[in-house]
ROBALUM-322686 format. One line per 5 residues: number of its first residue (from 1); their letters; for each residue x, y, z of N, C-alpha, C. Coordinates in nm, 4 decimals. Atoms other than C-alpha are relative to their C-alpha. Example, Ala and Ser with C-alpha at 12.3 -4.5 7.8 and 13.67 -1.06 7.14 Angstrom:
1> AS> 0.0890,-0.1190,0.0000,1.2300,-0.4500,0.7800,0.0900,0.1200,0.0000 ~ -0.0820,-0.1190,-0.0060,1.3670,-0.1060,0.7140,-0.0770,0.1090,0.0730
END
This chain:
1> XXXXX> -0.0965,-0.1104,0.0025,15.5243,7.9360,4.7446,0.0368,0.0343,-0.1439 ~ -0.0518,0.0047,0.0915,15.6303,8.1214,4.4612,0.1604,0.0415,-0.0114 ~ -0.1058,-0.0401,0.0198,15.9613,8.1226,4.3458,0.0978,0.0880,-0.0979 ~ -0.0464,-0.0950,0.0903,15.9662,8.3299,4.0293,-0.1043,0.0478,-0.0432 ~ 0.1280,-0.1123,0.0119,15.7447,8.5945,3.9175,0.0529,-0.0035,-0.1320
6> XXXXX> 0.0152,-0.0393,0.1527,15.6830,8.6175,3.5233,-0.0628,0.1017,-0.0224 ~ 0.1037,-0.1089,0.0491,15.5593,8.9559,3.3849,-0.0035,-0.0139,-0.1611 ~ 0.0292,-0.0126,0.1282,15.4194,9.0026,3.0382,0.0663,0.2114,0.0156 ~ -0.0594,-0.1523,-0.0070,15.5589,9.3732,2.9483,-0.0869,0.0777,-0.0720 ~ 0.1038,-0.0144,0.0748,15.3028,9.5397,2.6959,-0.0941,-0.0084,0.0917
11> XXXXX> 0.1044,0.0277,-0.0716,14.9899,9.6003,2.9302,0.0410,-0.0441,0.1159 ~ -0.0196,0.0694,-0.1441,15.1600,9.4814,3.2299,0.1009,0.1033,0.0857 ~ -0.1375,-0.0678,-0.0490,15.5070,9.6529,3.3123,-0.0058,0.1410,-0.0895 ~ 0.0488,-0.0702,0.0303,15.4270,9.8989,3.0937,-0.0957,0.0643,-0.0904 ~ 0.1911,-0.0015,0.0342,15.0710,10.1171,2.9440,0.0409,0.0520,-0.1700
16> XXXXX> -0.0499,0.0021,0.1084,15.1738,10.0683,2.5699,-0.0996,-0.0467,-0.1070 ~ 0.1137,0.1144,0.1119,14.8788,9.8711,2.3967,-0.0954,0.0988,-0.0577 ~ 0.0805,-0.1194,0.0388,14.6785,10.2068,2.3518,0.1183,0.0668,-0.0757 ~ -0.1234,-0.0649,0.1381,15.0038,10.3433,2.1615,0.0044,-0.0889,-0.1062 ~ -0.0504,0.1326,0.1209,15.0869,10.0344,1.9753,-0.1547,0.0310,-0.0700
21> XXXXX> 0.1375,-0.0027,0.1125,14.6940,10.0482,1.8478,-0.0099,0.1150,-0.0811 ~ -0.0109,-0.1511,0.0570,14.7231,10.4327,1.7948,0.0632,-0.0099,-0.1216 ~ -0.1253,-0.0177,0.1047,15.0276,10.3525,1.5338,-0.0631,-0.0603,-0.1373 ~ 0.0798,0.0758,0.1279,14.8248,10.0569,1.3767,-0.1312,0.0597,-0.0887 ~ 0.1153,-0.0339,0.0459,14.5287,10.2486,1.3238,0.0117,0.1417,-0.0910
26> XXXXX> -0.0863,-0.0577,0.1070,14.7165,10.5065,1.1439,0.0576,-0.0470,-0.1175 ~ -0.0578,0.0470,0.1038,14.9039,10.2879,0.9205,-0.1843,-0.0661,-0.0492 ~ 0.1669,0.0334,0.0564,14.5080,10.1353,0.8393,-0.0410,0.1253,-0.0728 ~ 0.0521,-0.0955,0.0637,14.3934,10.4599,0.7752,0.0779,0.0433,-0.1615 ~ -0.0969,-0.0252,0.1602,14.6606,10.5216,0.4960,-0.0411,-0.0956,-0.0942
31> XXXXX> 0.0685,0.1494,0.1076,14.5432,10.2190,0.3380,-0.1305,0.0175,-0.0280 ~ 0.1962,-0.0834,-0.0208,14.1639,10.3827,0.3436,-0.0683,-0.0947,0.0052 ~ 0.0574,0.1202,-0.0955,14.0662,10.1210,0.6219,-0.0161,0.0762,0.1415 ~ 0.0231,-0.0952,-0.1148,13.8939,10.3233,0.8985,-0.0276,-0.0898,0.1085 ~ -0.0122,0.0968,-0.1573,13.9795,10.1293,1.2247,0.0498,0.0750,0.0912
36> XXXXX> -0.0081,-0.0541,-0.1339,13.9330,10.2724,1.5679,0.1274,-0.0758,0.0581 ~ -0.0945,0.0944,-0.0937,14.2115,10.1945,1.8172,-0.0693,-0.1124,0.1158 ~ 0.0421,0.0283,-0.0965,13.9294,10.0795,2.0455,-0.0144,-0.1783,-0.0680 ~ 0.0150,0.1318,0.0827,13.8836,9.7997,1.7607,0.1312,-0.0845,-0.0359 ~ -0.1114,0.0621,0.0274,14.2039,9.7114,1.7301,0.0785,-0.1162,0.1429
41> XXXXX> -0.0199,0.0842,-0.1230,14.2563,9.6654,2.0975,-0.0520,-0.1014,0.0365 ~ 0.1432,0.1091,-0.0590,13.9832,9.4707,2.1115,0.0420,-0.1553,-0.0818 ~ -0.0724,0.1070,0.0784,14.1343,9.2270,1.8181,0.1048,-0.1090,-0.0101 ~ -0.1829,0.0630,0.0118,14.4941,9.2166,1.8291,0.1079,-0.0025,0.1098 ~ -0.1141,-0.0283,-0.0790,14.6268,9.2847,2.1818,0.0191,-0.1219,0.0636
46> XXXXX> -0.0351,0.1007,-0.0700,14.8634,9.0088,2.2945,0.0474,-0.0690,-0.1149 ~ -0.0642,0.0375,0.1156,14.9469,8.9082,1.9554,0.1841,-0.0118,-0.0355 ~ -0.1375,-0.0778,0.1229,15.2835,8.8947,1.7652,0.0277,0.0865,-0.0581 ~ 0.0269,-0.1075,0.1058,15.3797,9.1468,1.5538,-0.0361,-0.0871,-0.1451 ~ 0.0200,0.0588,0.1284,15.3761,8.8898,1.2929,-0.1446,-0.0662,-0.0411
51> XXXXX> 0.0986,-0.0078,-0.0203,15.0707,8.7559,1.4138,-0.1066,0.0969,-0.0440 ~ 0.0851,-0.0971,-0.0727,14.9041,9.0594,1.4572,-0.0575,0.0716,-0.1802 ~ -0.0013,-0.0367,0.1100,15.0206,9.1642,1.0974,-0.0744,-0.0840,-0.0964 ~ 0.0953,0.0986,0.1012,14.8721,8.8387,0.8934,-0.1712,0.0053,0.0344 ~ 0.1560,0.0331,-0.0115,14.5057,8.8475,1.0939,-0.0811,0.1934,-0.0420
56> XXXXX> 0.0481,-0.1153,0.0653,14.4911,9.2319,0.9957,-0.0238,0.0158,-0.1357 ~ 0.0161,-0.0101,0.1590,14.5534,9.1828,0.6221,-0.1336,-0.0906,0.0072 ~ 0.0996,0.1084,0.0232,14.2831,8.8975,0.6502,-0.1223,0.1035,-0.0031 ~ 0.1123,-0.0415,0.0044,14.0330,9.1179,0.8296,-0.0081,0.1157,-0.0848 ~ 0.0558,-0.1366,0.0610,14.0626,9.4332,0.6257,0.0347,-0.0019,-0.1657
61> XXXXX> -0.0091,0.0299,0.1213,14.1384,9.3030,0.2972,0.1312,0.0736,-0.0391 ~ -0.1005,-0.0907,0.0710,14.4591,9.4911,0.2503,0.1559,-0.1176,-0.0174 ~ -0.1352,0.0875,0.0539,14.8218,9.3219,0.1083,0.0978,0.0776,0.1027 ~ -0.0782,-0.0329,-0.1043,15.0596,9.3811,0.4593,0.1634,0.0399,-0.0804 ~ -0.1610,-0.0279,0.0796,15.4286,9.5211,0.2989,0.1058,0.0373,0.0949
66> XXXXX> -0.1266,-0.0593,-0.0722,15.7625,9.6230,0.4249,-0.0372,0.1475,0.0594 ~ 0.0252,-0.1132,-0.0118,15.6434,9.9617,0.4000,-0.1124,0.0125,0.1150 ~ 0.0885,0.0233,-0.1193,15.3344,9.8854,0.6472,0.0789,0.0399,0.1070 ~ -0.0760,-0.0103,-0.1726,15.5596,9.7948,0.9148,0.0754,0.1112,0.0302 ~ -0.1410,-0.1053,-0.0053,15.8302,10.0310,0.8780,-0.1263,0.1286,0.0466
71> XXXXX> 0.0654,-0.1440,-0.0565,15.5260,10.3298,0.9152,-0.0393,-0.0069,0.1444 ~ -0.0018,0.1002,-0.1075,15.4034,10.1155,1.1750,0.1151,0.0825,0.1510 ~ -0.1122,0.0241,-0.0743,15.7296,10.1493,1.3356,0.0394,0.1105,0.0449 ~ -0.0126,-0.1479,0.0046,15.7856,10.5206,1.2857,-0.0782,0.0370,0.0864 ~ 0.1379,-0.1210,-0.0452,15.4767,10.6475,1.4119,0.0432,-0.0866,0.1836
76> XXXXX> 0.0036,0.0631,-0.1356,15.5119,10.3871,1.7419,0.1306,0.0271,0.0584 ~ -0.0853,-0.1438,-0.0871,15.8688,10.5363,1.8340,-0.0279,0.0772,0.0538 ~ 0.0432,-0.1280,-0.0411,15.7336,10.8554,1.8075,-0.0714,-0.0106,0.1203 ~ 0.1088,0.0236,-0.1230,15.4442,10.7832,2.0291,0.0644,-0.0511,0.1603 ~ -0.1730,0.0077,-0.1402,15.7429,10.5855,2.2892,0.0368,0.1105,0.0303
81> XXXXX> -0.0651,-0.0536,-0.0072,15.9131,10.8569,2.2735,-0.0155,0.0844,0.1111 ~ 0.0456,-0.1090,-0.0315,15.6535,11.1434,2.3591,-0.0883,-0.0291,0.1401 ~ 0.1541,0.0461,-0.0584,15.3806,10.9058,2.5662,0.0207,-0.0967,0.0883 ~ -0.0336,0.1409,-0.0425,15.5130,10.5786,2.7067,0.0121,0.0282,0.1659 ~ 0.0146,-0.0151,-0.1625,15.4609,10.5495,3.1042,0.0074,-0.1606,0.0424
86> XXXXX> 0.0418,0.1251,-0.0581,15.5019,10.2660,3.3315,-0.1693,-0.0218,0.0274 ~ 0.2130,0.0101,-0.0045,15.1092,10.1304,3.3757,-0.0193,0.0224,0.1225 ~ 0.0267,-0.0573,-0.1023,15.1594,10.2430,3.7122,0.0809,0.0936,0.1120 ~ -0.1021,-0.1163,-0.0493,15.3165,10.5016,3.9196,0.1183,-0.0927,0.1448 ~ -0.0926,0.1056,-0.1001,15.4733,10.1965,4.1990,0.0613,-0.1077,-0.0465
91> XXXXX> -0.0415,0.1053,0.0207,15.5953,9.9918,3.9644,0.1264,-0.0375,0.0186 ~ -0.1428,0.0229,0.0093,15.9448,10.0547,3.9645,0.0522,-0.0754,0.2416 ~ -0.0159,0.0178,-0.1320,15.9259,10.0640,4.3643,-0.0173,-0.1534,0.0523 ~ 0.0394,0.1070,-0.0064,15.7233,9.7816,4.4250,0.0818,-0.1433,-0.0477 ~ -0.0582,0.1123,0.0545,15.9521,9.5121,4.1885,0.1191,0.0013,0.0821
96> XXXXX> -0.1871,-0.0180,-0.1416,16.3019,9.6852,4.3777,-0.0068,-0.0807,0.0853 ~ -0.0383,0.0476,-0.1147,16.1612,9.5850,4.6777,-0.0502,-0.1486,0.0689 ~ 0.0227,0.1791,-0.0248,16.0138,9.2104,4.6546,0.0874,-0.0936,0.0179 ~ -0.0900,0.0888,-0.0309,16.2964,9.0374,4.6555,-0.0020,-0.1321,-0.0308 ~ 0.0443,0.1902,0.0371,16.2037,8.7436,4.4631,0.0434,0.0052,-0.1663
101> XXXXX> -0.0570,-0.0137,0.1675,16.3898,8.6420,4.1308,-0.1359,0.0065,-0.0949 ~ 0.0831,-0.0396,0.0547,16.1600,8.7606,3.8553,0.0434,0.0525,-0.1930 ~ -0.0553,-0.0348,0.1336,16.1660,8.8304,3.4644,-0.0928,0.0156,-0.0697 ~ 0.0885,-0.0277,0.0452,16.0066,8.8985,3.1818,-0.0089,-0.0574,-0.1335 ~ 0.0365,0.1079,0.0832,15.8090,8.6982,2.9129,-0.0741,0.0423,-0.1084
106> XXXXX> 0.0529,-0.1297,0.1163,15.7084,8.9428,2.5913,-0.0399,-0.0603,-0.1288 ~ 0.0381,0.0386,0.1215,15.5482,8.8461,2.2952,0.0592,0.1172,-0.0866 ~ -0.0766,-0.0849,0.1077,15.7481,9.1789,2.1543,0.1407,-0.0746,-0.0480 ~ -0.1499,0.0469,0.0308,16.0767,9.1261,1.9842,0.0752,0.0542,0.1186 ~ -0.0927,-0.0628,-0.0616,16.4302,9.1830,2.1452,-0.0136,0.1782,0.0345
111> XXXXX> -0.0058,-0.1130,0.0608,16.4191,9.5421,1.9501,-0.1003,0.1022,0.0766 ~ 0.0781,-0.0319,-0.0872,16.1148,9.6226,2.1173,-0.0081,0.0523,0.1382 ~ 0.0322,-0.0578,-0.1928,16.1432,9.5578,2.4711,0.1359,0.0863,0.0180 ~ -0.1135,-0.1132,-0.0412,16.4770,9.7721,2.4598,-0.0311,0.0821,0.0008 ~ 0.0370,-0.1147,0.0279,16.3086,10.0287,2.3620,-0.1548,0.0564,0.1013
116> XXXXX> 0.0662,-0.0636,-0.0717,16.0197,10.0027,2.5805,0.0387,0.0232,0.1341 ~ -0.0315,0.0042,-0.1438,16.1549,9.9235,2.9069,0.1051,0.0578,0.0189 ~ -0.1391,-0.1232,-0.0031,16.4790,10.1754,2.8304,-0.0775,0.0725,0.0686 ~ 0.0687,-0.1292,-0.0123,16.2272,10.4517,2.7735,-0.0467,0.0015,0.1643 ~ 0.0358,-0.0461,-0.1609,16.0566,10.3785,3.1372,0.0774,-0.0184,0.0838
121> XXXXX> -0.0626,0.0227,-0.0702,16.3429,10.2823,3.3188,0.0096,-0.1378,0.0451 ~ 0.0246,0.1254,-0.0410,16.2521,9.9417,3.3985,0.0814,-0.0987,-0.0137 ~ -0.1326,0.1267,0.0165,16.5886,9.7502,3.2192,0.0499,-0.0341,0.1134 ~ -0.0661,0.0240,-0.0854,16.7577,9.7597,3.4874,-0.0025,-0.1151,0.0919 ~ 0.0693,0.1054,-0.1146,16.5187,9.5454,3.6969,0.0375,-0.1221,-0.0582
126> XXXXX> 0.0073,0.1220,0.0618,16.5716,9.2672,3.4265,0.0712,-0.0523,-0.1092 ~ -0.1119,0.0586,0.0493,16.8925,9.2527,3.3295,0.0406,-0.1261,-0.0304 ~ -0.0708,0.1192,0.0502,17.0129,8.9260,3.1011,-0.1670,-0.0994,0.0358 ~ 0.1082,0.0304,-0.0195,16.6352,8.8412,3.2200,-0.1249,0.0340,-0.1032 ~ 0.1305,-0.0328,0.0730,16.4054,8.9159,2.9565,0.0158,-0.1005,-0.1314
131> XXXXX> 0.0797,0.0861,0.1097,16.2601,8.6734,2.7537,-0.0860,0.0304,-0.1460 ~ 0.0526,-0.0767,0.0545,16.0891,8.7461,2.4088,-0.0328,-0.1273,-0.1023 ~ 0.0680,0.1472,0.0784,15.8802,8.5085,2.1365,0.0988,-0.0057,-0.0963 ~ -0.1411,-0.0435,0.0551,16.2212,8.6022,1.9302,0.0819,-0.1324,-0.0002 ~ -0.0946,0.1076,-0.0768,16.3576,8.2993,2.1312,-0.0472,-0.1191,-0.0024
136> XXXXX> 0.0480,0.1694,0.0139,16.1178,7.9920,2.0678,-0.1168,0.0167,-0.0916 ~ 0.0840,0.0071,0.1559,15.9173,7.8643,1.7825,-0.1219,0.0309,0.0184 ~ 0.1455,-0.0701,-0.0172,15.5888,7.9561,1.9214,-0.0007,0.0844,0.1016 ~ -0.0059,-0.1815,-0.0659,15.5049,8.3310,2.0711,-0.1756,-0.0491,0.0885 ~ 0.1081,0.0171,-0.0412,15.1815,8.3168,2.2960,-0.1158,0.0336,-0.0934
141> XXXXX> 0.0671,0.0787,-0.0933,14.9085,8.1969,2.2892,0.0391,-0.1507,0.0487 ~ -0.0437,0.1007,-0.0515,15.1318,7.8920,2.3207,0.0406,-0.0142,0.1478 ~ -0.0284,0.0039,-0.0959,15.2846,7.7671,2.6168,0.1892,-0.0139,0.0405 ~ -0.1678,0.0678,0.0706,15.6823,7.7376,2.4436,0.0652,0.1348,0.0985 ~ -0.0853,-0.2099,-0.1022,15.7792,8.1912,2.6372,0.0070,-0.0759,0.1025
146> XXXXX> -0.0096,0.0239,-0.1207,15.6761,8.0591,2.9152,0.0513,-0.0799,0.1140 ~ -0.0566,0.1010,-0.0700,15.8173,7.7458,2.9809,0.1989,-0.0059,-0.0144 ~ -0.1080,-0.0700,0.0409,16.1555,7.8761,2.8177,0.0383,0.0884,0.1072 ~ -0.0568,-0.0682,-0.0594,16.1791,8.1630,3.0561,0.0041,-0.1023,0.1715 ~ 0.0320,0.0502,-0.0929,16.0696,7.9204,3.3424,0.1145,-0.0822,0.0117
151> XXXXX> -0.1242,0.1097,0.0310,16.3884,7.6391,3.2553,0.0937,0.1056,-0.0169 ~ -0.1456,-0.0487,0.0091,16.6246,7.9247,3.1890,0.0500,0.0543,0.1459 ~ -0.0138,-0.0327,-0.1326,16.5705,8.0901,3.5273,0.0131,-0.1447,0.1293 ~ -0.0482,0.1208,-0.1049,16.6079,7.7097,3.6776,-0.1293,-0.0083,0.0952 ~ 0.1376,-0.0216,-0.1478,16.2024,7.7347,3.8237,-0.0562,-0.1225,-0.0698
156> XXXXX> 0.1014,0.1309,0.0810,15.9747,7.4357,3.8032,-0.0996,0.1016,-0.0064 ~ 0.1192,-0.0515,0.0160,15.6470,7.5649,3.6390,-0.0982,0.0674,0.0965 ~ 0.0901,0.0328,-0.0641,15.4611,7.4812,3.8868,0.0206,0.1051,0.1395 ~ -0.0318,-0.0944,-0.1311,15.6381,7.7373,4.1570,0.0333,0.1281,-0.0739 ~ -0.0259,-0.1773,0.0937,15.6115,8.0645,3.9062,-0.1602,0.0004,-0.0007
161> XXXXX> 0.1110,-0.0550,0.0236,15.3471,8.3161,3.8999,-0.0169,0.1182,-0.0625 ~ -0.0121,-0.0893,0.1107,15.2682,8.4798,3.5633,-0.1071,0.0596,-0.0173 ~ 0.0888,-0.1060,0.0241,15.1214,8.7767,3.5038,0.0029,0.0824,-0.1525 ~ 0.0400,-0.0560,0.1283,14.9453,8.8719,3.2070,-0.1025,0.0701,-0.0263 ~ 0.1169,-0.0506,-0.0266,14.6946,9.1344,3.0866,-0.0903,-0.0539,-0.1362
166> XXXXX> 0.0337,0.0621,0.0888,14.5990,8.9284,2.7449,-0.0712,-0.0850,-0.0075 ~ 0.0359,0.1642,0.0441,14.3862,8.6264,2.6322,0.0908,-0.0539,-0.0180 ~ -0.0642,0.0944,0.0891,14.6251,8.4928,2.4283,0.1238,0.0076,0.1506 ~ -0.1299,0.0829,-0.0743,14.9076,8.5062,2.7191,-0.0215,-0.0507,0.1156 ~ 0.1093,0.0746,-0.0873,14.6692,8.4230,3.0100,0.0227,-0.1794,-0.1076
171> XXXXX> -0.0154,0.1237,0.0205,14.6308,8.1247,2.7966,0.1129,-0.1088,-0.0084 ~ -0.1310,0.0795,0.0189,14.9768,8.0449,2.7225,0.0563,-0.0281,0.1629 ~ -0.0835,0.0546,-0.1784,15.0643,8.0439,3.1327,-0.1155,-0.0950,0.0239 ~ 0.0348,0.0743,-0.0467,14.7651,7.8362,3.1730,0.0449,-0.1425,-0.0495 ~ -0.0837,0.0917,0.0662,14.9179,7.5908,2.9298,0.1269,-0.0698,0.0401
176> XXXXX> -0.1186,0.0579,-0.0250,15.2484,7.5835,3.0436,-0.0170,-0.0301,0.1553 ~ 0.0183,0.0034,-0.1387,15.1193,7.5044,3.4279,0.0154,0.0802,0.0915 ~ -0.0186,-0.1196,-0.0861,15.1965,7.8186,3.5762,-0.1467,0.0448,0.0246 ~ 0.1329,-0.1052,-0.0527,14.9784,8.0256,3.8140,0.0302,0.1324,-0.0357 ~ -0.0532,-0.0959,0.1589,14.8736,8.2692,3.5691,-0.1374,0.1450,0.0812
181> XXXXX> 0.1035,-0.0655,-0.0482,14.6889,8.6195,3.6986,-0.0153,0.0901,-0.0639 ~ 0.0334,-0.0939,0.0753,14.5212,8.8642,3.4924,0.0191,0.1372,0.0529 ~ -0.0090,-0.1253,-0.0826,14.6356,9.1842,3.5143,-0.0899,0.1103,-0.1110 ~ 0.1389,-0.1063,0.0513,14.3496,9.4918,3.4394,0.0953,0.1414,0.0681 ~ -0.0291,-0.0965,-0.0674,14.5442,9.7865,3.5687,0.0517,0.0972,-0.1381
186> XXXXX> -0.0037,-0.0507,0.0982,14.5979,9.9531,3.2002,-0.0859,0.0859,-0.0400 ~ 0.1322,-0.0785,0.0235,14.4272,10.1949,3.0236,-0.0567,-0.0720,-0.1522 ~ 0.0724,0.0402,0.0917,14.3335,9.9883,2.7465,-0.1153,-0.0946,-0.0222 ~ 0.1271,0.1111,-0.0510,14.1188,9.7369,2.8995,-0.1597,0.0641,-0.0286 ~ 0.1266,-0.0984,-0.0567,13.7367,9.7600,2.8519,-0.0902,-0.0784,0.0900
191> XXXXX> 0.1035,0.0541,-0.1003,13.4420,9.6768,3.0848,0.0232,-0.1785,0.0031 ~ 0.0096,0.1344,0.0102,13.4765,9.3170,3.0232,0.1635,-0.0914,0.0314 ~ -0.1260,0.0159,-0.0304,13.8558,9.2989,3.0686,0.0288,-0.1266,0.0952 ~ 0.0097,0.1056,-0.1176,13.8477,9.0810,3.3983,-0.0862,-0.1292,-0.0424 ~ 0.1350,0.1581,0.0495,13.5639,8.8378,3.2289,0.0588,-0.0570,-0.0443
196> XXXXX> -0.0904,0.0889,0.0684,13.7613,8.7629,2.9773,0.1222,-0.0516,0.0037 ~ -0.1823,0.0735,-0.1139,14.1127,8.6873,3.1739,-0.0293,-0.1134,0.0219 ~ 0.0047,0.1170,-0.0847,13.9094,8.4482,3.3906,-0.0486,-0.0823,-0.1027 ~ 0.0818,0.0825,0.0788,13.7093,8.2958,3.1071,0.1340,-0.0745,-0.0809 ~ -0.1306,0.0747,0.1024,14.0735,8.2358,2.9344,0.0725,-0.0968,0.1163
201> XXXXX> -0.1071,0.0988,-0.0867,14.2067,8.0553,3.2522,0.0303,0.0241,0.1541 ~ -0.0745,-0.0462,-0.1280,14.3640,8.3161,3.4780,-0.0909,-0.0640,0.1085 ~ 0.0519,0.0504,-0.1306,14.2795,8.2128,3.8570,-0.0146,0.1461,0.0657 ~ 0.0016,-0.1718,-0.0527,14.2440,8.6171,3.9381,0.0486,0.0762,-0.0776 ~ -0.0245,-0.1079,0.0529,14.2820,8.9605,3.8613,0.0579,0.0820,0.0797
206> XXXXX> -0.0164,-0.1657,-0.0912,14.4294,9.2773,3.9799,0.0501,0.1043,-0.0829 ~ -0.0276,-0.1373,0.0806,14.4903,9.5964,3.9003,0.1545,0.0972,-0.0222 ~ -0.0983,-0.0343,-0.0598,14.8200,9.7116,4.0657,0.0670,-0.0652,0.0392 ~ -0.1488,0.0661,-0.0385,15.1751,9.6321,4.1663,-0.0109,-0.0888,0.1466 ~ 0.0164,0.0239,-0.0842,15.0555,9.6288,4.4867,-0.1042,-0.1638,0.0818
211> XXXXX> 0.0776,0.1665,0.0280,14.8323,9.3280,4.4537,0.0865,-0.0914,-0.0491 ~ -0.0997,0.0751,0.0478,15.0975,9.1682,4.3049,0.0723,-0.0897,0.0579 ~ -0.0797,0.0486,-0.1110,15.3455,9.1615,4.5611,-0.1050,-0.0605,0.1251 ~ 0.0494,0.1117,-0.0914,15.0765,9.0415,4.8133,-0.0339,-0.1372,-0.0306 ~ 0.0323,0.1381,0.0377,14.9906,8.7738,4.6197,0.1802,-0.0896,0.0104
216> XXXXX> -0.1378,0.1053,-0.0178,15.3983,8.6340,4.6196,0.0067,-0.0460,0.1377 ~ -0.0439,0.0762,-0.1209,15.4471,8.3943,4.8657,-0.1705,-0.0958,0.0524 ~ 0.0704,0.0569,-0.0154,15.0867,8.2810,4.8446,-0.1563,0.0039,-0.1112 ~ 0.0630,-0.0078,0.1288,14.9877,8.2253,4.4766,-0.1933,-0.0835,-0.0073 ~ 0.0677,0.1723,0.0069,14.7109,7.9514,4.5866,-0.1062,0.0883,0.0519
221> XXXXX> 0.0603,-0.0668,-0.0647,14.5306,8.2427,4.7665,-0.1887,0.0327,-0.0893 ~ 0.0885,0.0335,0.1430,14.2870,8.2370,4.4406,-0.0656,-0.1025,0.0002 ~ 0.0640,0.1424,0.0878,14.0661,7.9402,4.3869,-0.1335,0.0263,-0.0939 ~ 0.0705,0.0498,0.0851,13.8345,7.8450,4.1230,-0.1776,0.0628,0.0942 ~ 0.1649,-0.0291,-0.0787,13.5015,7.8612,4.3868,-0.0032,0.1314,0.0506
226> XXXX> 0.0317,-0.2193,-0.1173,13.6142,8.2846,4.5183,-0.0163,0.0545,-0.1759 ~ -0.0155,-0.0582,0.1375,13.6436,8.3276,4.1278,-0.1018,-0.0574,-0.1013 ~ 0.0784,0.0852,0.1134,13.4033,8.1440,3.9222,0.0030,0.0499,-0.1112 ~ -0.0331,-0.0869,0.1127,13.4604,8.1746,3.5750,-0.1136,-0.0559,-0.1022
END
């Protein structure tokens, strides 16, 4: 049985990882570093920002500044502002009506998820409930979000089922013992999306809310031999 549902927010709760790359690949270009968003997604999604920021200076040879982020930051508002959608049109419905305590486990900052889950409406659902790598010394790909939001909500590990659309946070729920399921229902995913979930851990995939909620109440429904990874 599960007793608490973990979402990752970014790629999960809502379709943001194709903006967030859009912003980065702008601030690159100013730096006259021509990086696709498709390359970026492909790199850095699921990261930190701080993360995300040190393995970019590495790969593109450039010195990361205040000024980076801050354009960074500008341009990815904007893009919130004008663009930002839940990643699916039942999401809000679908969480209302499960009825199972639930929260959320973000490798964004505080600053962040206010701003994303304002913009779609979604706070509401996860009031005094949202978790963020803000809050413990390691951000995923560890296993420190997950087991944090898992002890604050009062769940043993072992009866939560976290959903992530990342490597790096796929890995961190397989870490912290949670049943961890890849979610592909974004538009940033590519062909290989699902390979690489299961190859990081997850025990399944899905695409939609609706898969979601069938899976609560019978996380185990998944094994290793319907999934081979």
């Amino acid at each position: 049985m599960t007793d608490l549902l973990i979402l990752d927010c970014d790629g999960v709760l809502v379709d943001s990882e194709r903006l967030s790359a859009e912003a980065t690949s702008r601030v690159l270009a100013e730096a006259g570093r021509t990086v696709s968003v498709d390359q970026i997604l492909a790199a850095y999604v699921g990261m930190t920002d701080a993360a995300m920021w040190t393995q970019v200076a590495r790969d593109w040879d450039i010195v990361v500044d205040d000024g980076h982020r801050a354009r960074h930051d500008h341009y990815l508002e904007a893009l919130f502002t004008t663009s930002l959608r839940p990643v699916c049109d039942e999401v809000h419905a679908v969480l209302g009506a499960l009825g199972l305590p639930m929260c959320v486990a973000s490798n964004s900052g505080h600053d962040r998820l206010r701003m994303t889950l304002g913009t779609t409406g979604l706070a509401p659902l996860f009031v005094g409930r949202i978790f963020s790598a803000e809050d413990v010394a390691r951000g995923k790909p560890a296993p420190d979000l997950i087991l944090h939001a898992a002890a604050t909500m009062n769940v043993d590990p072992r009866d939560c089922l976290f959903v992530d659309d990342s490597v790096a946070g796929v890995t961190a729920g397989v870490a912290a013992g949670v049943t961890t399921i890849g979610f592909c229902g974004g538009t940033h995913g590519g062909t290989d999306h699902a390979e690489r979930l299961m190859r990081a851990g997850a025990v399944g995939t899905v695409t939609n809310f609706h898969e979601i909620a069938a899976l609560v109440g019978r996380a185990g429904a998944f094994t290793t031999e319907e999934h081979p990874r």
